[in-house]
C-alpha positions in Angstrom: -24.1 -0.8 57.3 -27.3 -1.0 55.1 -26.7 -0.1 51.2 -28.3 3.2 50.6 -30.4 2.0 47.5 -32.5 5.4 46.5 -29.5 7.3 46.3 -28.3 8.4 42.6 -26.0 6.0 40.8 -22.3 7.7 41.0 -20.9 8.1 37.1 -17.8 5.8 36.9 -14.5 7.6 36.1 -13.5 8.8 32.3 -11.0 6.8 30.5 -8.1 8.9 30.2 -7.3 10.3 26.8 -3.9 9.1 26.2 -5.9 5.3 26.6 -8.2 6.8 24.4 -5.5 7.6 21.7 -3.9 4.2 22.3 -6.7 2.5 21.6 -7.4 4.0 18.5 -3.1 3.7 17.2 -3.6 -0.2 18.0 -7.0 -0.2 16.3 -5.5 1.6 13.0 -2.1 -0.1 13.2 -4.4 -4.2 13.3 -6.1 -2.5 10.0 -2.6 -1.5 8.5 -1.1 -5.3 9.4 -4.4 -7.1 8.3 -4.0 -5.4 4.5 -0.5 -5.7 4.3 -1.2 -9.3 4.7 -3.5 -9.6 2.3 -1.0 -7.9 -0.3 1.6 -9.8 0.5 -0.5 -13.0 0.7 -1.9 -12.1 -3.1 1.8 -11.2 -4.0 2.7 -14.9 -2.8 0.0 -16.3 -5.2 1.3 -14.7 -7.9 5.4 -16.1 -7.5 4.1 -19.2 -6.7 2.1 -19.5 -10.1 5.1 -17.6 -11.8 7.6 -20.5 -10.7 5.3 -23.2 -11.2 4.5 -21.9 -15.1 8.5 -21.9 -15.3 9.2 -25.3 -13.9 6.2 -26.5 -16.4 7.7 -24.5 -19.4 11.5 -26.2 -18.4 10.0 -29.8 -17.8 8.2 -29.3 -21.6 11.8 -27.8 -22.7 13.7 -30.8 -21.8 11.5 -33.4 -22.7 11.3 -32.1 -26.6 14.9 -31.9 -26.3 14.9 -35.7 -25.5 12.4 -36.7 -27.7 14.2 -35.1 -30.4 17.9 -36.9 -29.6 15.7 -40.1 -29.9 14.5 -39.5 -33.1 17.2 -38.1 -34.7 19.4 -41.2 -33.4 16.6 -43.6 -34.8 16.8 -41.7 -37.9 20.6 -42.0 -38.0 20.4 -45.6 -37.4 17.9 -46.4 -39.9 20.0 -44.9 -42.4 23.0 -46.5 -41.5 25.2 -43.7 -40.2 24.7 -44.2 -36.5 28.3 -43.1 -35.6 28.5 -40.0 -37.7 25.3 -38.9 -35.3 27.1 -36.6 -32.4 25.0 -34.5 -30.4 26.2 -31.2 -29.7 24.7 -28.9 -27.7 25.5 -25.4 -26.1 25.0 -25.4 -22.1 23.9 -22.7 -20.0 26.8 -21.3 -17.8 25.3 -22.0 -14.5 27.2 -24.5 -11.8 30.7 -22.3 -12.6 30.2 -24.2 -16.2 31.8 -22.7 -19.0 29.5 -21.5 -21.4 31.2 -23.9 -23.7 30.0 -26.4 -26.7 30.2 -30.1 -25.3 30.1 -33.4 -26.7 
């Protein structure tokens, strides 16, 4: 049982085609994924700096609107005529609220 050494090396089987083909589907289809991440990763960015610019612009909203009752009720107690001073405003119809003026 001695390993005939000077013989010629025998050529190892082909990989079938349909391995072949398989290989490259998997190879294309890890491409497609890996961009479509990236897209959709970019797309994320872009909400997420669109809702925080909104939350920024309703925070600055608000706080004017605040800032604004103060004065004007300083104003309306410097001149004496603190209880003709009602705020009225008109609320957004969200939370089933009427789109009503309120006191």
């Amino acid at each position: 049982t001695k390993m005939d050494t000077g013989s010629p090396k025998k050529n190892l089987p082909q990989v079938p085609e349909t391995l072949l083909q398989q290989r490259k589907w998997q190879a294309e289809q890890k491409q497609e994924r890996l961009a479509a991440s990236i897209k959709q990763r970019q797309l994320n960015k872009e909400k997420r700096r669109l809702i925080i610019n909104r939350a920024e612009n309703y925070v600055k909203e608000y706080s004017r609107k605040e800032r604004d009752e103060i004065r004007l009720n300083r104003q309306a107690r410097h001149a004496g005529n603190y209880l003709r001073y009602l705020r009225h405003y008109r609320r957004k119809g969200n939370g089933k609220l009427s789109k009503n003026k309120r006191d």
